[in-house]
VOGU-3710 file (C-alpha; in Angstrom, 3 decimals, decimal comma):
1> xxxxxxxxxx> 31,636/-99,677/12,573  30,922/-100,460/8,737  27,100/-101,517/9,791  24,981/-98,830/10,529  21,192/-99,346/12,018  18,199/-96,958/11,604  15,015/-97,340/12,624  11,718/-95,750/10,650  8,306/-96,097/13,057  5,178/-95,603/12,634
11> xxxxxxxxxx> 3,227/-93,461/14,838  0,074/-95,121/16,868  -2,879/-96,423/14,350  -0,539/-96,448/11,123  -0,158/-99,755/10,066  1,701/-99,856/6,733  1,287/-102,673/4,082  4,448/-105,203/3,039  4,424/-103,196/-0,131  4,851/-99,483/1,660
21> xxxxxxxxxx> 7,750/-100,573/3,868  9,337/-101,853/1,232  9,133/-98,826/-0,928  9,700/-96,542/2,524  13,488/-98,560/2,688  14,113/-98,801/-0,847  13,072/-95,293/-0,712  15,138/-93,960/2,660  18,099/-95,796/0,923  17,963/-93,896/-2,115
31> xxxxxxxxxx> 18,076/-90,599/-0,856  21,147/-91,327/1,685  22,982/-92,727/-1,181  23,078/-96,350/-0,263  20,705/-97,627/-2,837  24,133/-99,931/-3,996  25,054/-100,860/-0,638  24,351/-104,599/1,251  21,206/-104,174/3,431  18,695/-105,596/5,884
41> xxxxxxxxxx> 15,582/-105,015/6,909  12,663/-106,451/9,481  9,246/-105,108/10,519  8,433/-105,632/14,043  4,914/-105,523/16,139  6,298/-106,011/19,613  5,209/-102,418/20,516  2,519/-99,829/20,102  4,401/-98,494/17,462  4,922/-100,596/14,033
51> xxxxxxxxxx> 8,459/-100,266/13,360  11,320/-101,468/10,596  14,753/-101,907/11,708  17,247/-101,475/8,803  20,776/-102,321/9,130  23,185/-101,086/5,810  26,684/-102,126/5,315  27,786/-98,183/4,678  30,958/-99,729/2,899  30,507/-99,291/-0,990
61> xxxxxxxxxx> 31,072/-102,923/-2,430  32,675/-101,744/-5,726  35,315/-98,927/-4,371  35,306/-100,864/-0,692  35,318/-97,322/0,671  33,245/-96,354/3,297  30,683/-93,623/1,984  29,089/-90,980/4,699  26,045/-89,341/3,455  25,520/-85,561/3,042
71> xxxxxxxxxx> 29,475/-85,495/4,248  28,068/-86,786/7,317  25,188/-84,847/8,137  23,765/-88,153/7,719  20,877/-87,401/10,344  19,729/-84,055/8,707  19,876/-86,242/5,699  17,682/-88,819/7,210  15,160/-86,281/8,472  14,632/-84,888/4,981
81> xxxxxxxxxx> 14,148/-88,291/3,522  11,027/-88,548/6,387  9,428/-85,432/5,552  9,455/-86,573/2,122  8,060/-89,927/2,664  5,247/-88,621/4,790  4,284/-86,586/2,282  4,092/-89,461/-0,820  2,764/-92,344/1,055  0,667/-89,789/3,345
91> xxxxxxxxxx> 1,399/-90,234/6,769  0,884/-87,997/9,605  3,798/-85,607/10,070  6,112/-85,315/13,480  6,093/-82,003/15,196  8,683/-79,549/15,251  9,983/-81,717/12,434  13,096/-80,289/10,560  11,879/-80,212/7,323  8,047/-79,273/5,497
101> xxxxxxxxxx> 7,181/-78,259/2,199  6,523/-75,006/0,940  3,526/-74,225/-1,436  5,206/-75,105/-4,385  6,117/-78,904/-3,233  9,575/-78,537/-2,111  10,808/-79,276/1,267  12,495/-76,246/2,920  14,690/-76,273/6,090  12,791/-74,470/9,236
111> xxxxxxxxxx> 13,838/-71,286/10,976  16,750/-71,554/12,950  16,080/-72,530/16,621  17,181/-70,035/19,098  19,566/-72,726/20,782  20,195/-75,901/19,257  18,618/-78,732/19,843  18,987/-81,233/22,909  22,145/-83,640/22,426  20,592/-87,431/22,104
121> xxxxxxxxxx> 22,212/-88,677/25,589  20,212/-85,402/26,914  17,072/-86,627/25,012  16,735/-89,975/26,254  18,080/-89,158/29,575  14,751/-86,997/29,452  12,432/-89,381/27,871  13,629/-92,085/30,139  13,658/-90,331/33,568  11,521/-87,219/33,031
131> xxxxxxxxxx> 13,421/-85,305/34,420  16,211/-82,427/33,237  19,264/-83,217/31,545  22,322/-80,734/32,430  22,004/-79,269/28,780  18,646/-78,238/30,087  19,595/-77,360/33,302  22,739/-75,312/31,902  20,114/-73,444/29,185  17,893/-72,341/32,001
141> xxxxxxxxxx> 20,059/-71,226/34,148  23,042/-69,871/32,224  21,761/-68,835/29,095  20,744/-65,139/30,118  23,700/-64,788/32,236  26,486/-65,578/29,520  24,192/-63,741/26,925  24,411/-60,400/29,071  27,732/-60,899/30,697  30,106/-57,823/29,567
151> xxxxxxxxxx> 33,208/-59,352/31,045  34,391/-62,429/31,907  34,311/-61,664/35,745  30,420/-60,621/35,351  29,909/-64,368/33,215  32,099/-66,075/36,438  30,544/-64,541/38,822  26,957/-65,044/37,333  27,062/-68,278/37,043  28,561/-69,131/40,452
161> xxxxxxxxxx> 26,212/-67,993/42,074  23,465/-70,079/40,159  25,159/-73,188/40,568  27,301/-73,265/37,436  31,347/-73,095/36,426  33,119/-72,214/33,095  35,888/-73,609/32,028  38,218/-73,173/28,760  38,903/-76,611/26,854  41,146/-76,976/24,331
171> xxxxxxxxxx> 39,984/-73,985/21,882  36,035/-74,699/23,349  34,425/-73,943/26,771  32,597/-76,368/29,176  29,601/-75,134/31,433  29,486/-77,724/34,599  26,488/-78,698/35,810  27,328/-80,533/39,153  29,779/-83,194/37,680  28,403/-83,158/34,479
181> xxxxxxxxxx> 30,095/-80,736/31,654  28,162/-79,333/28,788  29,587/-78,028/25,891  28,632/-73,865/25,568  27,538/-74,020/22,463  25,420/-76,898/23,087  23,171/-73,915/25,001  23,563/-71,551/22,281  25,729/-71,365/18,931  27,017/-67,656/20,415
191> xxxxxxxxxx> 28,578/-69,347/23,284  31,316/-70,788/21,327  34,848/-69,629/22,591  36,046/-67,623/19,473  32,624/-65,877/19,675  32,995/-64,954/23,294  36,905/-64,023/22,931  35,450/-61,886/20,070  32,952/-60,592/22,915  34,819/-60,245/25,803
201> xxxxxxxxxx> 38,045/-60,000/25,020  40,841/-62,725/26,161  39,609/-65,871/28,316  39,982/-65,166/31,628  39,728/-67,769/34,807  37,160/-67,320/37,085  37,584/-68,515/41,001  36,077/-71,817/41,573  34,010/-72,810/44,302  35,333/-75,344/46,922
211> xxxxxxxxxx> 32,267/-77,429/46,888  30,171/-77,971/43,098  27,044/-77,557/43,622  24,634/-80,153/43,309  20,943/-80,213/41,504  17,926/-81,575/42,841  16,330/-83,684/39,996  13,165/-81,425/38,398  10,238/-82,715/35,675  11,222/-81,094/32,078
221> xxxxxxxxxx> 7,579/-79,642/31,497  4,444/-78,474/33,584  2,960/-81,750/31,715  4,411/-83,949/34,350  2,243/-82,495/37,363  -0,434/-84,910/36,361  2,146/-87,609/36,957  3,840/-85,823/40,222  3,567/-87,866/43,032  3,978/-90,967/40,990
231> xxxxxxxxxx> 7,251/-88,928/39,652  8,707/-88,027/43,295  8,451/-91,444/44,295  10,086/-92,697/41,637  12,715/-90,602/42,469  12,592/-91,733/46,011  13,173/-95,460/44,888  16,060/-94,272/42,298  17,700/-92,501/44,924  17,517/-94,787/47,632
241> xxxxxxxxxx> 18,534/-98,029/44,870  21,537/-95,199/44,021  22,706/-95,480/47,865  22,070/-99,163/48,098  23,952/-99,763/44,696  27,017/-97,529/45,736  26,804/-99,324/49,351  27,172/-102,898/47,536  30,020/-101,853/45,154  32,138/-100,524/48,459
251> xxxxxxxxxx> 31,274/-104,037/50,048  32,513/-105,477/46,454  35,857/-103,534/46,085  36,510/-104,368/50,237  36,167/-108,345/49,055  38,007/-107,611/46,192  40,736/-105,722/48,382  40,363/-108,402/51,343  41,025/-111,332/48,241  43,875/-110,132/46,716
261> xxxxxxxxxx> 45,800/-109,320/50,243  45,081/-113,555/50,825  46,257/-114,216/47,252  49,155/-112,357/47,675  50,391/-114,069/51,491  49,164/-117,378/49,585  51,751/-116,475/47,088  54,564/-115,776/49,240  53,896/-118,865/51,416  54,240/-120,917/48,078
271> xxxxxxxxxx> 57,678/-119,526/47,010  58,637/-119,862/49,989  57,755/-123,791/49,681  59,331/-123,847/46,152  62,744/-122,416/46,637  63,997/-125,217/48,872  63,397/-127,431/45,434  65,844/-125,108/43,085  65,547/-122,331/40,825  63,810/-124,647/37,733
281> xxxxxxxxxx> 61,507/-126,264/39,505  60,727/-122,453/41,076  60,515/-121,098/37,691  57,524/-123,853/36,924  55,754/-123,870/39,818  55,288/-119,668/39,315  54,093/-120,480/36,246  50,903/-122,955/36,914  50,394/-120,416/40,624  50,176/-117,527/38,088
291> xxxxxxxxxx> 47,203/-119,188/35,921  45,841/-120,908/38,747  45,513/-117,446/41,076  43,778/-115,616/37,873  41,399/-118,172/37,274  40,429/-118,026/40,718  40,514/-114,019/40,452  38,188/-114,362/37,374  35,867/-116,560/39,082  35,803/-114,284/42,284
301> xxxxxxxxxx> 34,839/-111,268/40,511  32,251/-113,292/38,725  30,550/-114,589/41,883  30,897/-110,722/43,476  28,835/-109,704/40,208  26,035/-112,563/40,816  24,991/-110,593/44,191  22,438/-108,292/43,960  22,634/-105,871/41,285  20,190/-103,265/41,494
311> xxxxxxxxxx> 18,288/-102,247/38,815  15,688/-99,434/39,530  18,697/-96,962/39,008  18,456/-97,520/35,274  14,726/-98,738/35,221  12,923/-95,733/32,753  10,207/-93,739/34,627  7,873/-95,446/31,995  8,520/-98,922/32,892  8,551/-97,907/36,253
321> xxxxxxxxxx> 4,961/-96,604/36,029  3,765/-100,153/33,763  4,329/-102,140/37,240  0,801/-100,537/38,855  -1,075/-100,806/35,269  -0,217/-99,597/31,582  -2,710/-96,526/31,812  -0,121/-94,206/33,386  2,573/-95,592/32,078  0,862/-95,114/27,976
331> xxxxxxxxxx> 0,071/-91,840/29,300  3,476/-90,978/29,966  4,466/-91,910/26,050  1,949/-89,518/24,779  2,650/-86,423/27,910  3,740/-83,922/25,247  0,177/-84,098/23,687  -1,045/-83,229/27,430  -1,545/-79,586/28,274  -2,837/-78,433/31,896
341> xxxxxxxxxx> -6,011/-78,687/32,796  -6,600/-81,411/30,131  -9,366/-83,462/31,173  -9,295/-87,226/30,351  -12,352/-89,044/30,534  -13,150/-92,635/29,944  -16,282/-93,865/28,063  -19,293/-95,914/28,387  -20,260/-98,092/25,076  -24,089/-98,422/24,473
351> xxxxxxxxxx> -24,182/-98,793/20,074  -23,654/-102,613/19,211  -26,000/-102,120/16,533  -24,583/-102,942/12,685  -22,435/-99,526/12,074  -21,825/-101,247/8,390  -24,805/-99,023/6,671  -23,219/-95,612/7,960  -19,325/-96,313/6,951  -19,507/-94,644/3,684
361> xxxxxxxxxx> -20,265/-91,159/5,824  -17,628/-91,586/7,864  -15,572/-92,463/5,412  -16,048/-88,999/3,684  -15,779/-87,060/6,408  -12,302/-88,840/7,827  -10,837/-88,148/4,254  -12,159/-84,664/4,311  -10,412/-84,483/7,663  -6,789/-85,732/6,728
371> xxxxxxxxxx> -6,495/-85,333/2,914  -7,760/-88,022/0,428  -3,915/-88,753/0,011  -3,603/-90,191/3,583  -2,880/-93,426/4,427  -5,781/-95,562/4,502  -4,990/-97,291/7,977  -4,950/-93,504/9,800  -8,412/-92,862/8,422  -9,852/-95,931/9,599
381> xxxxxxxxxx> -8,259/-94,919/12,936  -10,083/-92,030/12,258  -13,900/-93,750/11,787  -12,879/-95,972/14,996  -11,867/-92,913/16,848  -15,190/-91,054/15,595  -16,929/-94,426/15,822  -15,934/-94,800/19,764  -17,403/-90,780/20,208  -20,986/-92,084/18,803
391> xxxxxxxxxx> -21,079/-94,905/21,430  -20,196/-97,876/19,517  -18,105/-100,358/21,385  -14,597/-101,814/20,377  -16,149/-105,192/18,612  -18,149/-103,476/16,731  -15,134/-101,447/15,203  -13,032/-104,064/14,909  -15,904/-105,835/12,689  -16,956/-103,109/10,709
401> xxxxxxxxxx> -13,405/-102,590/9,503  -13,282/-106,049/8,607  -16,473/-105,604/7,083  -16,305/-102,425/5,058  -12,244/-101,124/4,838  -10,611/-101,581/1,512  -6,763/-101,068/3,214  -8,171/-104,309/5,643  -9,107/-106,433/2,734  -4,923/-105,655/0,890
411> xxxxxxxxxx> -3,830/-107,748/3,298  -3,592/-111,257/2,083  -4,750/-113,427/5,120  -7,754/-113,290/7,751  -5,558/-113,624/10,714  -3,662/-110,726/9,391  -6,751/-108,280/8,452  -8,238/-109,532/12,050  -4,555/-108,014/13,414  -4,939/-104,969/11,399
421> xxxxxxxxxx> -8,602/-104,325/12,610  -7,755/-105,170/15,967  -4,600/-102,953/16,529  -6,593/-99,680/15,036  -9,149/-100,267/17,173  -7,224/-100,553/20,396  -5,785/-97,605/19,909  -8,825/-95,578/19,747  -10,461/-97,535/22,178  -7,183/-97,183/24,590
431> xxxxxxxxxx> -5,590/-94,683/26,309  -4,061/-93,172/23,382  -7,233/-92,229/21,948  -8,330/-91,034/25,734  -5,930/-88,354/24,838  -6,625/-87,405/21,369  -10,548/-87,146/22,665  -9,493/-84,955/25,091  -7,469/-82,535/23,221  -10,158/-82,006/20,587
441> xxxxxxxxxx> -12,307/-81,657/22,947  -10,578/-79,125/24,411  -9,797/-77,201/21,011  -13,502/-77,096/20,132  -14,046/-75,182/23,482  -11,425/-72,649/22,982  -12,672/-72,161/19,237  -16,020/-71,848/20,348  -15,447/-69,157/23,000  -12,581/-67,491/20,484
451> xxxxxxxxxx> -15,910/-67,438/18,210  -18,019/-66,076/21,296  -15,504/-63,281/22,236  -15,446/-62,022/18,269  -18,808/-61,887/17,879  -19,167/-59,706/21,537  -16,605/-57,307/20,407  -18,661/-56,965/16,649  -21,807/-56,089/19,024  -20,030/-53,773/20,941
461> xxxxxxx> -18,912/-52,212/17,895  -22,494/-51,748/16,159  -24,040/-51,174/19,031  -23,948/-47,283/18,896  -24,499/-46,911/15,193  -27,231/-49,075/15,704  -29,049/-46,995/18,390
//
């Protein structure tokens, strides 16, 4: 593939202007060394998330050859190029991101994770569904096992009887999850083979179990119990669409079977009709029977294909949860904000008085907050956010924005300063800002009673010397 497509998006409430995306591609293609290279780029607002699809012809149009960036650690590459942009055009930065600067500026790598990091089929296998991926399921499970095996017959016989097989592979090793094989050093880097030959000594095969076992599906985090019955019946519906869909595709290949049996006696029958006519006349008629019968083949499996095809089996738990309202379903997007216990509340709006007089506080206070190098749309999400604490209601948000916000009034027309307003304010207004109410919320109680605790223990302390 000489076209390659990346995708830079914004997080909820950042809205940048023509002139930052710009500079954020131009930017992004410097640092991965296409800067020369053909390439194309389009903002699009079709989801909570502002977002700029980039596709780059990665073939260099003065050598012709194709040029792989960082010697193809493109994607560590691309992650430093982030961390850097966040920091000049002042962005909020991602969490557990790869990259952040030290004190003097410069962008260091982070400490080596314990295992490395989920494979992206395994991500969005768990982002879609919610549940597990093997990789997962293979790190919980087997990690201890393999790391405190002394010989291969303890590692076997460990992880047989959790479920799990090893198997040698070329000069790697496989852990099988059910059906599903995961590389071993996909759960951790000392799993490779030459490491565990170096370990244990020569690979030795371990007996395998008649039957594999097989894994009941289970949420990734304790975040999901606020969505568990709504999760278990998804799961229901996936696994009963799962039986229906493998039901269908038996009826399809018995059609399928049933057809070609007819073809082929409808074949015979018409040679047999043929022959009494002479070898050349034969040799024509086999020809136009041959194009005739896989027409009609092509058009059979077409119409088989038409019937029914089930599609909660690949419908994402998210979408799944948007058919009974978008609450749960935006809720789901933002579950790794969620801790337990987190309490989500929804408000009642009494302020529609003019908030235009008391912008220039909040103003100070949201730049205090996030740096006076942020980007101007997160700190008007900011006064909206703080805005929607005091009372006021959404239209009187969106208008004082309009009203008061320097970043509204860059962009050039009033339909699209009416869009900016509008989308900053339904996200603090929304669910999403539900959630960052909540957590705040939640770490001003635990820094109050952190406070309350300290000060206890100081009395305790003075307490004698003062009597």
């Amino acid at each position: 593939m000489p076209v390659a497509h990346w995708v830079l998006s914004w997080k909820d409430g950042e809205q940048p202007t023509p002139e930052k995306v710009d500079f954020a591609v131009e930017y992004f293609l410097l640092l991965m060394e296409w800067k020369e290279h053909q390439a194309f780029y389009a903002v699009h607002k079709n989801t909570e998330n502002l977002h700029v699809h980039i596709l780059v012809n990665r073939v260099n149009p003065d050598t012709l050859k194709v040029h792989r960036p960082n010697r193809g650690f493109d994607i560590d590459r691309a992650h430093l190029a982030i961390a850097k942009l966040e920091r000049i055009q002042g962005w909020a930065s991602e969490e557990n991101s790869t990259y952040e600067p030290s004190l003097s500026g410069n962008f260091l790598t982070l400490s080596k994770r314990d295992y490395p990091k989920l494979c992206p089929v395994a991500e969005t296998l768990e982002n879609a569904t919610g549940e597990k991926s093997a990789q997962r399921i293979a790190r919980d499970c087997g990690l201890n096992i393999i790391k405190e095996a002394t010989s291969w017959r303890d590692l076997h016989e460990g992880l047989a009887a959790v479920g799990l097989r090893f198997e040698k592979k070329g000069s790697g090793a496989l852990v099988w999850v059910g059906d599903v094989a995961v590389k071993a050093s996909s759960v951790d880097r000392a799993f490779s083979m030459p490491r565990l030959v170096k370990r244990l000594g020569e690979f030795e095969d371990g007996d395998s179990p008649s039957e594999r076992t097989t894994f009941k599906p289970e949420p990734v985090t304790e975040a999901e119990v606020m969505f568990k019955d709504e999760w278990h019946e998804y799961q229901q519906e996936k696994a009963a669409e799962k039986k229906k869909r493998s039901l269908i595709l038996k009826q399809k290949k018995d059609e399928l079977q049933r057809w070609e049996d007819e073809r082929k006696a409808r074949k015979h029958g018409a040679y047999r009709k043929l022959s009494r006519y002479g070898l050349p006349i034969m040799n024509i008629g086999r020809h136009f029977l041959k194009e005739q019968q896989a027409q009609e083949k092509r058009n059979f499996r077409l119409a088989l294909e038409s019937q029914g095809r089930p599609c909660i089996e690949t419908q994402s738990f998210r979408s799944w949860l948007a058919r009974n309202g978008s609450r749960k379903s935006i809720l789901w997007r933002q579950r790794k904000m969620l801790i337990p216990g987190l309490h989500i509340e929804k408000f009642t709006f009494s302020g529609t008085s003019d908030f235009r007089p008391y912008y220039e506080g909040y103003l100070q206070k949201a730049q205090k907050k996030l740096g006076e190098h942020s980007d101007g749309s997160r700190i008007d999400a900011e006064i909206a956010l703080r805005m929607r604490l005091d009372g006021y209601d959404i239209n009187t948000s969106i208008n004082t924005i309009l009203a008061e916000s320097e970043w509204a009034k860059l962009r050039t027309t009033r339909e699209e300063r009416l869009e900016y307003a509008s989308r900053i304010a339904r996200v603090s207004f929304g669910t999403v800002g539900d959630v960052t109410i909540a957590k705040q919320k939640a770490e001003e109680e635990r820094r109050k009673r952190s406070i309350s605790r300290s000060k206890e223990s100081e009395g305790y302390a003075l307490s004698p010397r003062m009597r």
